[in-house]
TITI-343765 format. One record per residue: residue in one letter; x, y, z of N, C-alpha, C, O in turn; residue number from 1. Coordinates in pm, 1 decimal, decimal comma. Example, Ala and Ser with C-alpha at 12.3 -4.5 7.8 and 13.67 -1.06 7.14 Angstrom:
<node><res>a</res><n_east>1319,0</n_east><n_north>-569,0</n_north><n_up>780,0</n_up><ca_east>1230,0</ca_east><ca_north>-450,0</ca_north><ca_up>780,0</ca_up><c_east>1320,0</c_east><c_north>-330,0</c_north><c_up>780,0</c_up><o_east>1423,6</o_east><o_north>-331,9</o_north><o_up>846,5</o_up><n>1</n></node>
<node><res>s</res><n_east>1285,0</n_east><n_north>-225,0</n_north><n_up>708,0</n_up><ca_east>1367,0</ca_east><ca_north>-106,0</ca_north><ca_up>714,0</ca_up><c_east>1290,0</c_east><c_north>3,0</c_north><c_up>787,0</c_up><o_east>1340,9</o_east><o_north>113,8</o_north><o_up>803,9</o_up><n>2</n></node>
This chain:
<node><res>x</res><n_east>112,2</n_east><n_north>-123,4</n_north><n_up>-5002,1</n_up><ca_east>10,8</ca_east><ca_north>-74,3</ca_north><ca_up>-4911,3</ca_up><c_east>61,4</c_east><c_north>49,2</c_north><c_up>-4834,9</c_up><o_east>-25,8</o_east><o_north>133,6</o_north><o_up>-4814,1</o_up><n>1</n></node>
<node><res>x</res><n_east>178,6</n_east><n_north>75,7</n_north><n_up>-4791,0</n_up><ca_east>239,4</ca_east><ca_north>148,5</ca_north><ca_up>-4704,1</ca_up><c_east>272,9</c_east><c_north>280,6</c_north><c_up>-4828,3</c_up><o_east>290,6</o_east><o_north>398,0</o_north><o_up>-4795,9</o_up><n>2</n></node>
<node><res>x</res><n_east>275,3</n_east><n_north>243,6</n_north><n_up>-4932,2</n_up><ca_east>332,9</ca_east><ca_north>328,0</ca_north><ca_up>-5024,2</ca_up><c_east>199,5</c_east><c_north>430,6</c_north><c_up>-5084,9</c_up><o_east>224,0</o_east><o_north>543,3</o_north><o_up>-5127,9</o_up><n>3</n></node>
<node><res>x</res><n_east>58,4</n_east><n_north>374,6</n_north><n_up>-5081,5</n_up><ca_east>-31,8</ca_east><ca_north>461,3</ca_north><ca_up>-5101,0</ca_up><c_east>-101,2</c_east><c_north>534,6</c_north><c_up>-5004,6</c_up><o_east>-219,4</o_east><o_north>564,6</o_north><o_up>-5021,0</o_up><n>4</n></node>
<node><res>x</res><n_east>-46,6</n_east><n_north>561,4</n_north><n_up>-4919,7</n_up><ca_east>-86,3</ca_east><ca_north>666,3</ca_north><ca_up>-4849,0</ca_up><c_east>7,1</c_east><c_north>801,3</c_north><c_up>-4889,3</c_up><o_east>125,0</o_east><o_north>805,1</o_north><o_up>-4924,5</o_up><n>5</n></node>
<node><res>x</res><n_east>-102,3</n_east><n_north>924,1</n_north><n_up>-4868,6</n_up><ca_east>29,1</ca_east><ca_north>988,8</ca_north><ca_up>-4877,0</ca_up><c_east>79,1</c_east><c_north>1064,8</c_north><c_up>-4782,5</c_up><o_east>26,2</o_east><o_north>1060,5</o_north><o_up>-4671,5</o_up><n>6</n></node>
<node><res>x</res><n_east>191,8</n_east><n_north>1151,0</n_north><n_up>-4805,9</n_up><ca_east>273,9</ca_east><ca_north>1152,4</ca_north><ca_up>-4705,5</ca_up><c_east>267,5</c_east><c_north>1213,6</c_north><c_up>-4599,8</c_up><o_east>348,6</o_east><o_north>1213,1</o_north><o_up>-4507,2</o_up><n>7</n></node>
<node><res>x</res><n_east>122,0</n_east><n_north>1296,5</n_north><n_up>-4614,5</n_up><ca_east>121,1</ca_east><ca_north>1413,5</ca_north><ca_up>-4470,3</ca_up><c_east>42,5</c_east><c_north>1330,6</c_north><c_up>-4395,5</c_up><o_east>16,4</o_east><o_north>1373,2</o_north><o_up>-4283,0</o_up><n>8</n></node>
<node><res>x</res><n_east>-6,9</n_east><n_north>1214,2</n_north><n_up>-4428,5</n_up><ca_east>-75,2</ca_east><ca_north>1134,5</ca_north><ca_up>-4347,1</ca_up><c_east>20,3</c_east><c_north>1055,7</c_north><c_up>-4236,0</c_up><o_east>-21,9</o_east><o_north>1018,9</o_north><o_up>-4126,4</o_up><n>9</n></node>
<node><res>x</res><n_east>166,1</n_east><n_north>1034,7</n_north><n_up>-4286,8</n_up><ca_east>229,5</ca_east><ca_north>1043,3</ca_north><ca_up>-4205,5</ca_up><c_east>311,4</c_east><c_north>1107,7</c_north><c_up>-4075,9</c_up><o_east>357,8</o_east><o_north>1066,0</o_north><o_up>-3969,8</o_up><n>10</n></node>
<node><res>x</res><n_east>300,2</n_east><n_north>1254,1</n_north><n_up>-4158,6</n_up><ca_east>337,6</ca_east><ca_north>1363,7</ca_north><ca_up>-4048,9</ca_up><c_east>208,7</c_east><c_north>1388,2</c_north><c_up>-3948,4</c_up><o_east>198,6</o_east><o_north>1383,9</o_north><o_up>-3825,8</o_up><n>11</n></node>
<node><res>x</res><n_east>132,7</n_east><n_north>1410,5</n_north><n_up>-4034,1</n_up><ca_east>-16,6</ca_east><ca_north>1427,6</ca_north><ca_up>-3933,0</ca_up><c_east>25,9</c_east><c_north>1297,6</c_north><c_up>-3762,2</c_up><o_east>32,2</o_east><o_north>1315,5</o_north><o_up>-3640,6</o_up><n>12</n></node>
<node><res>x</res><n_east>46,0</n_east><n_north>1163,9</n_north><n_up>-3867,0</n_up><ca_east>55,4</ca_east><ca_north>1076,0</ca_north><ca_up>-3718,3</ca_up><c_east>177,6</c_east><c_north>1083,5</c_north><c_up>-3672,1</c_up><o_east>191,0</o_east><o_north>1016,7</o_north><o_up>-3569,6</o_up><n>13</n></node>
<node><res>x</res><n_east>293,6</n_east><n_north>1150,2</n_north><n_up>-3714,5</n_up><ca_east>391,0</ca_east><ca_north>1174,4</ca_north><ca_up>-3639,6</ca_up><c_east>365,6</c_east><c_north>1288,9</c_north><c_up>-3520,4</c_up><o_east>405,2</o_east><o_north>1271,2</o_north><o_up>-3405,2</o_up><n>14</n></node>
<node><res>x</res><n_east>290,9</n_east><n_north>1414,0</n_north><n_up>-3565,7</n_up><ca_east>269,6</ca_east><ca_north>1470,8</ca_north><ca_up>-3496,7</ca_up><c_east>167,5</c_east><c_north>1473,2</c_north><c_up>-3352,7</c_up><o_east>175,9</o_east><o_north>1547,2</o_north><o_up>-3254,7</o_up><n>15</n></node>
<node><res>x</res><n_east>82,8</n_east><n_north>1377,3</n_north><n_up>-3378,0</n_up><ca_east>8,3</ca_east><ca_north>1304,7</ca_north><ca_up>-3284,6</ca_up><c_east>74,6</c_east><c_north>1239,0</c_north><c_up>-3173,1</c_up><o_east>50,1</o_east><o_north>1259,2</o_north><o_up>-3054,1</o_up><n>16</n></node>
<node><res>x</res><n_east>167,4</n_east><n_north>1152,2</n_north><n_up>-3225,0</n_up><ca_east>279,1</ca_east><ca_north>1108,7</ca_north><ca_up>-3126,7</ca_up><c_east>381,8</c_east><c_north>1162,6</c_north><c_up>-3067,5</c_up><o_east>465,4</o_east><o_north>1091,2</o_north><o_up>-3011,9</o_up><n>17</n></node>
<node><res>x</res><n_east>391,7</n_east><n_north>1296,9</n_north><n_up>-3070,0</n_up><ca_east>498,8</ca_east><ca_north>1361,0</ca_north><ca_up>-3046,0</ca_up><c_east>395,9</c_east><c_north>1465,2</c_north><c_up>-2943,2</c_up><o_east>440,8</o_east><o_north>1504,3</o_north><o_up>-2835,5</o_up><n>18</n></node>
<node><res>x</res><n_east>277,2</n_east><n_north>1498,2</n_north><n_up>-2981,8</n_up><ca_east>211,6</ca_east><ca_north>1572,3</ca_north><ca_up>-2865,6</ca_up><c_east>170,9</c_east><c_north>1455,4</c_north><c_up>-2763,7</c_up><o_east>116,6</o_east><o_north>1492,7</o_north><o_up>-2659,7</o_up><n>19</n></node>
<node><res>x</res><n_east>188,8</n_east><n_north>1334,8</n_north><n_up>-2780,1</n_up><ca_east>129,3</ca_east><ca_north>1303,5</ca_north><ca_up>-2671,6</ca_up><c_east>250,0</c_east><c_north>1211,6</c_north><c_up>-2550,8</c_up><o_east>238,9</o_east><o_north>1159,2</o_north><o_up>-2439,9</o_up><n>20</n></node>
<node><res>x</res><n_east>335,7</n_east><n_north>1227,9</n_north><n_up>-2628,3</n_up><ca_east>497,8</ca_east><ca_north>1208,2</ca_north><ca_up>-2557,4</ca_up><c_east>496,7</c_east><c_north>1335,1</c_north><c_up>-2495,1</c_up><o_east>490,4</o_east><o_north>1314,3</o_north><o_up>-2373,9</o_up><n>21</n></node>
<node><res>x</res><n_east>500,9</n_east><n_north>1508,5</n_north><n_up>-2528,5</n_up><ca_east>486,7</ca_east><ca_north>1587,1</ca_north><ca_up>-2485,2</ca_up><c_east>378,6</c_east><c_north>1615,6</c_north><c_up>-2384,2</c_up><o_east>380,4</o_east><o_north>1704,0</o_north><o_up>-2298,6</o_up><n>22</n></node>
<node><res>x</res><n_east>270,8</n_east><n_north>1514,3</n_north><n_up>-2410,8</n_up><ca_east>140,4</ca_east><ca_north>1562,5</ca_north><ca_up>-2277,8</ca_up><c_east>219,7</c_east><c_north>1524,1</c_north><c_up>-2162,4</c_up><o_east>234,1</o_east><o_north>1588,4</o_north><o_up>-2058,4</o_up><n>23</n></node>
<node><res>x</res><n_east>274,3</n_east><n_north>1400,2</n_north><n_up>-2196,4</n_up><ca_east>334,0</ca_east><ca_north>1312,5</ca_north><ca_up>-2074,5</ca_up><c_east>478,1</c_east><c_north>1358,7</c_north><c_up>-2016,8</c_up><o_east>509,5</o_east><o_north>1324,4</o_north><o_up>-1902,8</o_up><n>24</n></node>
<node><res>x</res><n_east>546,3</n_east><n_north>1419,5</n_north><n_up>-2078,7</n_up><ca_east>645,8</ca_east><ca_north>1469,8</ca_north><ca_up>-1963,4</ca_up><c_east>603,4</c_east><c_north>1571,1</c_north><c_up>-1937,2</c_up><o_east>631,7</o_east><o_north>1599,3</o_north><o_up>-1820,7</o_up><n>25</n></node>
<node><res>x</res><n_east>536,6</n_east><n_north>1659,5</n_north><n_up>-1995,1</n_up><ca_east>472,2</ca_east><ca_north>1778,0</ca_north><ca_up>-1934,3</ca_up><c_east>397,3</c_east><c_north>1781,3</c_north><c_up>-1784,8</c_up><o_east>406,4</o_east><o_north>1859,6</o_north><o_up>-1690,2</o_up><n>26</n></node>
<node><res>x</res><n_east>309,0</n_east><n_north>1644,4</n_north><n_up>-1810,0</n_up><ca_east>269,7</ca_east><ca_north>1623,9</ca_north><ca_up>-1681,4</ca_up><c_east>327,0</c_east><c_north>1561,7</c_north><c_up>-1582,0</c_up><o_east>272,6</o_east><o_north>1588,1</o_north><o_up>-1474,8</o_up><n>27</n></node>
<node><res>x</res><n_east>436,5</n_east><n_north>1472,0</n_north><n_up>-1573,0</n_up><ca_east>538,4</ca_east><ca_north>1426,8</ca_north><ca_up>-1498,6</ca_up><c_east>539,5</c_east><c_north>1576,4</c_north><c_up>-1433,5</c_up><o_east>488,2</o_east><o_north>1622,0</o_north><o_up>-1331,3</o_up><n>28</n></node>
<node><res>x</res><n_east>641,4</n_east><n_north>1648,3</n_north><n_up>-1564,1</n_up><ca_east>702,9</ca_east><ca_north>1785,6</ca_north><ca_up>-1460,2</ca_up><c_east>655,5</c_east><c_north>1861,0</c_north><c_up>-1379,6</c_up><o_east>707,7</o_east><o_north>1914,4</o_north><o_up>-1281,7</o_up><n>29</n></node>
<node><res>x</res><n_east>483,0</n_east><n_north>1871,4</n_north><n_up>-1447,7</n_up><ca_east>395,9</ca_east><ca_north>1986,6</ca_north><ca_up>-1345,2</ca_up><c_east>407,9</c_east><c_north>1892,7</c_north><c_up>-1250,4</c_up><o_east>497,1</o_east><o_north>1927,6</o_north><o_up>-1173,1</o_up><n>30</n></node>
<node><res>x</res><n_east>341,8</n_east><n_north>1749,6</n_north><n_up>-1207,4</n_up><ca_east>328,1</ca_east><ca_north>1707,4</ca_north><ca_up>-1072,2</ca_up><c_east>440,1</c_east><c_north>1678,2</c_north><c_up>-972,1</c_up><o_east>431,6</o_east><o_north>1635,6</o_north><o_up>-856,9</o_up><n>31</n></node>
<node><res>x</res><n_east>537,0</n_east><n_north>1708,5</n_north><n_up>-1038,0</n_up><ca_east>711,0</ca_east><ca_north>1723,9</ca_north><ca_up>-920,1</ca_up><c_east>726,8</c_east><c_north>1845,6</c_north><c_up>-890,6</c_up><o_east>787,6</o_east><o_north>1879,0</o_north><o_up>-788,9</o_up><n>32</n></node>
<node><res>x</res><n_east>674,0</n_east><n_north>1932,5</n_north><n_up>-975,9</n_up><ca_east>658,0</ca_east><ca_north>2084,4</ca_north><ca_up>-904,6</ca_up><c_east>547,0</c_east><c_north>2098,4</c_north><c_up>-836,6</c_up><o_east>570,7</o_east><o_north>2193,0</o_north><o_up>-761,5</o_up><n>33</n></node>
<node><res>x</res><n_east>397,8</n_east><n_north>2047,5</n_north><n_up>-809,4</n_up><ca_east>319,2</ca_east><ca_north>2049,5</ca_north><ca_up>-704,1</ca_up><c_east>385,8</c_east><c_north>2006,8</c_north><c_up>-582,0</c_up><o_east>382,7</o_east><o_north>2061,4</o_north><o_up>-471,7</o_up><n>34</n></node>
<node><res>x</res><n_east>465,1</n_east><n_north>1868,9</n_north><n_up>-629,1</n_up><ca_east>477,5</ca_east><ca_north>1796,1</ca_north><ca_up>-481,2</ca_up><c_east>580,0</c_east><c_north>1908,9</c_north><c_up>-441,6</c_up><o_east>579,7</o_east><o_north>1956,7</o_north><o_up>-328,2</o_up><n>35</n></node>
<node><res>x</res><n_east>648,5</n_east><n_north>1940,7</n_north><n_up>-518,1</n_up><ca_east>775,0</ca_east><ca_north>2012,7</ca_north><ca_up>-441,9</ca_up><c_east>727,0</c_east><c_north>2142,9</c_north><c_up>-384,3</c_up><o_east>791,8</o_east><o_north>2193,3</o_north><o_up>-292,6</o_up><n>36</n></node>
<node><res>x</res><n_east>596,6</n_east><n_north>2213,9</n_north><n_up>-439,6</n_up><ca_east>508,2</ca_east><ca_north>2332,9</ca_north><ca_up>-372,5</ca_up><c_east>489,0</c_east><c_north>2270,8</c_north><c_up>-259,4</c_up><o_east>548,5</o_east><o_north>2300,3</o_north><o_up>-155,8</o_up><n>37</n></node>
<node><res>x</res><n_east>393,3</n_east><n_north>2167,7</n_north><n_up>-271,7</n_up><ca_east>307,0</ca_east><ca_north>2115,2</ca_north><ca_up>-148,7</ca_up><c_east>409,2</c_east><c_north>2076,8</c_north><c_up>-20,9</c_up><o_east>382,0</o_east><o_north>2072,2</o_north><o_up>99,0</o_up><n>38</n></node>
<node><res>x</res><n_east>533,8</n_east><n_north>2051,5</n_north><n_up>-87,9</n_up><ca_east>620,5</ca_east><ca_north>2019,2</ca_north><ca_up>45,1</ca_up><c_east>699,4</c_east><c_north>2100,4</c_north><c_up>126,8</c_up><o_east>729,2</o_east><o_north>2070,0</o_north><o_up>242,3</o_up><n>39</n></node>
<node><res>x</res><n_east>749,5</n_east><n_north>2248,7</n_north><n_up>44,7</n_up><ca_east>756,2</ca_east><ca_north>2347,5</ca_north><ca_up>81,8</ca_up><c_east>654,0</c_east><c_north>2417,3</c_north><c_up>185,2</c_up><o_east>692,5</o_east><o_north>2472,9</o_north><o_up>288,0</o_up><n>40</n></node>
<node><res>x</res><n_east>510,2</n_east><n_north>2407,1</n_north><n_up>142,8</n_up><ca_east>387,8</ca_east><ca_north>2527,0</ca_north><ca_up>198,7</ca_up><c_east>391,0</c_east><c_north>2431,8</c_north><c_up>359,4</c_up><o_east>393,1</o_east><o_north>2468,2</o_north><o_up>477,0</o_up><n>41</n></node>
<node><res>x</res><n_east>389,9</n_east><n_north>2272,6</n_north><n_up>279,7</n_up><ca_east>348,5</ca_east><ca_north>2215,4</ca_north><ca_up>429,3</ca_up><c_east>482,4</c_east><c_north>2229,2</c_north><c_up>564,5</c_up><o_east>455,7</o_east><o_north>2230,6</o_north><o_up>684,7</o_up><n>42</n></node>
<node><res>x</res><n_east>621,5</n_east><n_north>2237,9</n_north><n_up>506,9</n_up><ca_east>727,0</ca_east><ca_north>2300,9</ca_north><ca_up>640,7</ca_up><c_east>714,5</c_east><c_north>2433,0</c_north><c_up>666,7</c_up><o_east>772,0</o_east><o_north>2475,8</o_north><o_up>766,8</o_up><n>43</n></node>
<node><res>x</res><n_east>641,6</n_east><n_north>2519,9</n_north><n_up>587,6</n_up><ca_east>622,2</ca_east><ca_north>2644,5</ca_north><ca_up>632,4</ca_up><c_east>494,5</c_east><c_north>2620,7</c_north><c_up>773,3</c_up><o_east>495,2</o_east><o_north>2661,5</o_north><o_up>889,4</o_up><n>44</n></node>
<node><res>x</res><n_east>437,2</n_east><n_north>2572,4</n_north><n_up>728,7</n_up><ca_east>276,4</ca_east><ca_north>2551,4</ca_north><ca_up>798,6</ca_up><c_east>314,2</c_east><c_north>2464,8</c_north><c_up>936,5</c_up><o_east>276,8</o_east><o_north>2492,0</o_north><o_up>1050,5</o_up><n>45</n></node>
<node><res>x</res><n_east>380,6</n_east><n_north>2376,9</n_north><n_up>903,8</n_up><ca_east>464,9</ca_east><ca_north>2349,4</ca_north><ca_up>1047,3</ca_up><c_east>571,4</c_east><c_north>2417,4</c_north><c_up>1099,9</c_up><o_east>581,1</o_east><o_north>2396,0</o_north><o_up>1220,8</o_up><n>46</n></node>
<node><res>x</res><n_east>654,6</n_east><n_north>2490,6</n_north><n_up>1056,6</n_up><ca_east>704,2</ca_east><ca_north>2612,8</ca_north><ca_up>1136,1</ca_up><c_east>642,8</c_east><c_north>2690,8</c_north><c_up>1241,0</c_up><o_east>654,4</o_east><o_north>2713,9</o_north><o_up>1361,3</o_up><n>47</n></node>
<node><res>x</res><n_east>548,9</n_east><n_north>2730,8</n_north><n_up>1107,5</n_up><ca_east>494,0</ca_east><ca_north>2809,7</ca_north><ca_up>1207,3</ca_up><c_east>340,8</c_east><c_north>2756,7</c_north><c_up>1326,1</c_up><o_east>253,6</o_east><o_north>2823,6</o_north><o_up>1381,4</o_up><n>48</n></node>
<node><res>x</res><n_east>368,0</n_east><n_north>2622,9</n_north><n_up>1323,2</n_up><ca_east>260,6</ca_east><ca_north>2552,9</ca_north><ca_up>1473,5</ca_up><c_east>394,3</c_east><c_north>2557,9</c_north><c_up>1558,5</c_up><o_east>381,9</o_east><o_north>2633,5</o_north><o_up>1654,9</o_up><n>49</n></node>
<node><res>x</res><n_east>457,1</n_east><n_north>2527,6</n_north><n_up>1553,7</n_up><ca_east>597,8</ca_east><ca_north>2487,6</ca_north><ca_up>1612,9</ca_up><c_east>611,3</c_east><c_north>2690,3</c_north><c_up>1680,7</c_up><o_east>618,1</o_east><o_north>2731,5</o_north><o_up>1796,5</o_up><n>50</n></node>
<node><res>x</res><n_east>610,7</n_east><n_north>2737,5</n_north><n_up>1600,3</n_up><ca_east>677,3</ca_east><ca_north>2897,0</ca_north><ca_up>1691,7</ca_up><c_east>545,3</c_east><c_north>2947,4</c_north><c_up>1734,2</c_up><o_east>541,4</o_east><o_north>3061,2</o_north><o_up>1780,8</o_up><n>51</n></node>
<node><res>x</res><n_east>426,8</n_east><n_north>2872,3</n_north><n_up>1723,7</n_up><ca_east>285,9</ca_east><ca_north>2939,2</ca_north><ca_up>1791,2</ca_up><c_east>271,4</c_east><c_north>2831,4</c_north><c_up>1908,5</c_up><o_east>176,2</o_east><o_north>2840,0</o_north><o_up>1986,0</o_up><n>52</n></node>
<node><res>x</res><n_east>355,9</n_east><n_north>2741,4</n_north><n_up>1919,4</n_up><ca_east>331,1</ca_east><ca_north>2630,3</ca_north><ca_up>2058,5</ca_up><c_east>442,9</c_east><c_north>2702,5</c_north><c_up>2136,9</c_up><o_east>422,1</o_east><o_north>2725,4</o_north><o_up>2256,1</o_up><n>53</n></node>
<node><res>x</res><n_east>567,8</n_east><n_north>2743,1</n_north><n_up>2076,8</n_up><ca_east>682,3</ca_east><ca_north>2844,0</ca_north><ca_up>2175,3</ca_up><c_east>604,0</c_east><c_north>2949,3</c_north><c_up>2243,7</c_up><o_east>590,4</o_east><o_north>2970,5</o_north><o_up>2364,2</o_up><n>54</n></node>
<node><res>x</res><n_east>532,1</n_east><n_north>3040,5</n_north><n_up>2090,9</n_up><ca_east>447,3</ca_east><ca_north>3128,2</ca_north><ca_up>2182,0</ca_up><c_east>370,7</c_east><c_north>3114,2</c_north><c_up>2336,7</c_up><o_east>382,0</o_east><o_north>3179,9</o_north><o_up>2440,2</o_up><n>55</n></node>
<node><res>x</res><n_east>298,8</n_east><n_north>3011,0</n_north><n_up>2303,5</n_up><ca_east>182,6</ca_east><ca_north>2942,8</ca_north><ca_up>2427,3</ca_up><c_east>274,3</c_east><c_north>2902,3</c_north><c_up>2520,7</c_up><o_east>255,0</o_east><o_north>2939,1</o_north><o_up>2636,6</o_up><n>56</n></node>
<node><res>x</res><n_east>378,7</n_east><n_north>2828,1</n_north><n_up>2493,3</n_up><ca_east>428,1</ca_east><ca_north>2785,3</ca_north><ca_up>2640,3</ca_up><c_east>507,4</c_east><c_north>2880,1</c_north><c_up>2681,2</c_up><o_east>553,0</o_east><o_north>2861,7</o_north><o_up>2794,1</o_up><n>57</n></node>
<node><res>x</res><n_east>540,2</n_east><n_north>2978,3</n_north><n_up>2626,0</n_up><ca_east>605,7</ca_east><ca_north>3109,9</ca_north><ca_up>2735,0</ca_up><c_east>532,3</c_east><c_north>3240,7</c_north><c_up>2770,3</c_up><o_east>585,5</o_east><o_north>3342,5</o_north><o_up>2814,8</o_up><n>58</n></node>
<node><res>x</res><n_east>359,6</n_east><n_north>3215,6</n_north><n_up>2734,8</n_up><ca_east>258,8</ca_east><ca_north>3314,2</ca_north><ca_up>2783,5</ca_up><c_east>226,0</c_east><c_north>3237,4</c_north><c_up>2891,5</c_up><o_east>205,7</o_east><o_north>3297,9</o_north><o_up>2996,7</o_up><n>59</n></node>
<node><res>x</res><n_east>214,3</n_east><n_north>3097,5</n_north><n_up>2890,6</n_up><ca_east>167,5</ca_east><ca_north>3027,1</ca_north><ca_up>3010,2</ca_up><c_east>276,7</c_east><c_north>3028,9</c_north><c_up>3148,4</c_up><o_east>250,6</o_east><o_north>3040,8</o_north><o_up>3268,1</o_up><n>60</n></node>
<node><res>x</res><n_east>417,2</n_east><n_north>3010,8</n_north><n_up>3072,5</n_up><ca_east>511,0</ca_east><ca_north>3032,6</ca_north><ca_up>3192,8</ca_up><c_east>542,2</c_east><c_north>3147,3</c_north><c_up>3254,3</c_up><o_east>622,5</o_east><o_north>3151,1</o_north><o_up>3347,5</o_up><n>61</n></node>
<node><res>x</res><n_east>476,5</n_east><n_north>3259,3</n_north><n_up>3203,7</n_up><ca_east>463,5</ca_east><ca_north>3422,5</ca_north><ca_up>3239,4</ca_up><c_east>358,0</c_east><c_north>3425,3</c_north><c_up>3304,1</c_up><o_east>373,9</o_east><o_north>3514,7</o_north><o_up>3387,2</o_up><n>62</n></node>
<node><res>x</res><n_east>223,0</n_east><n_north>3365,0</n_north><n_up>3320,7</n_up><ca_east>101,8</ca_east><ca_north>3366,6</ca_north><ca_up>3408,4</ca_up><c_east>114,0</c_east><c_north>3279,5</c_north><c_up>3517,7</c_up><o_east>79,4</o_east><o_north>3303,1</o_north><o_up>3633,5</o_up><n>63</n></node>
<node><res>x</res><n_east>166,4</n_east><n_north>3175,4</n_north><n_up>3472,9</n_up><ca_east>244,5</ca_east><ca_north>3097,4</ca_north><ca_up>3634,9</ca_up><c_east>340,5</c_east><c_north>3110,4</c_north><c_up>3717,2</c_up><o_east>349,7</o_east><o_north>3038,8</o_north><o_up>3816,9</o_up><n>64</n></node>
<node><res>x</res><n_east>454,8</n_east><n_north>3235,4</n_north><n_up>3677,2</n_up><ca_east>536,2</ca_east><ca_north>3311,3</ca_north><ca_up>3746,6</ca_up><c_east>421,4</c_east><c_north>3438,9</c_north><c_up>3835,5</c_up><o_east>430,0</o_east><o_north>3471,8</o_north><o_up>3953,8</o_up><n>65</n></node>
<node><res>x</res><n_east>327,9</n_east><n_north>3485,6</n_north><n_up>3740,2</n_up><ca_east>284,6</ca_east><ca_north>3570,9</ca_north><ca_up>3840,1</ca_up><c_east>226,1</c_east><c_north>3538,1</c_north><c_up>3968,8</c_up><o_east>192,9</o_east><o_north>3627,8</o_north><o_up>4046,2</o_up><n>66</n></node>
């Protein structure tokens, strides 16, 4: 039974299985490089609330000195 098939019918399903082992680490990798974007953009984005609250509290301590 295994012997009448022929043989590109095997590569054909080898190759099937090999793109879809490839879908899957492919997509592992893209989504560790989002998170690792997304975790980057988001300490930038808190940086900079953090040096715009410095800002505010030393415009406010300059209007309450005057």
């Amino acid at each position: 039974m295994i012997y009448s098939v022929p043989w590109w019918v095997y590569l054909a399903f080898a190759g099937v299985i090999f793109s879809a082992y490839m879908i899957i680490r492919t997509s592992k990798e893209e989504r560790q490089i989002d998170e690792d974007f997304i975790e980057r953009e988001g300490q930038v984005y808190i940086e900079r609330m953090h040096a715009e609250r410095e800002n505010k509290d030393k415009a406010e301590t300059k209007v309450e000195s005057i």
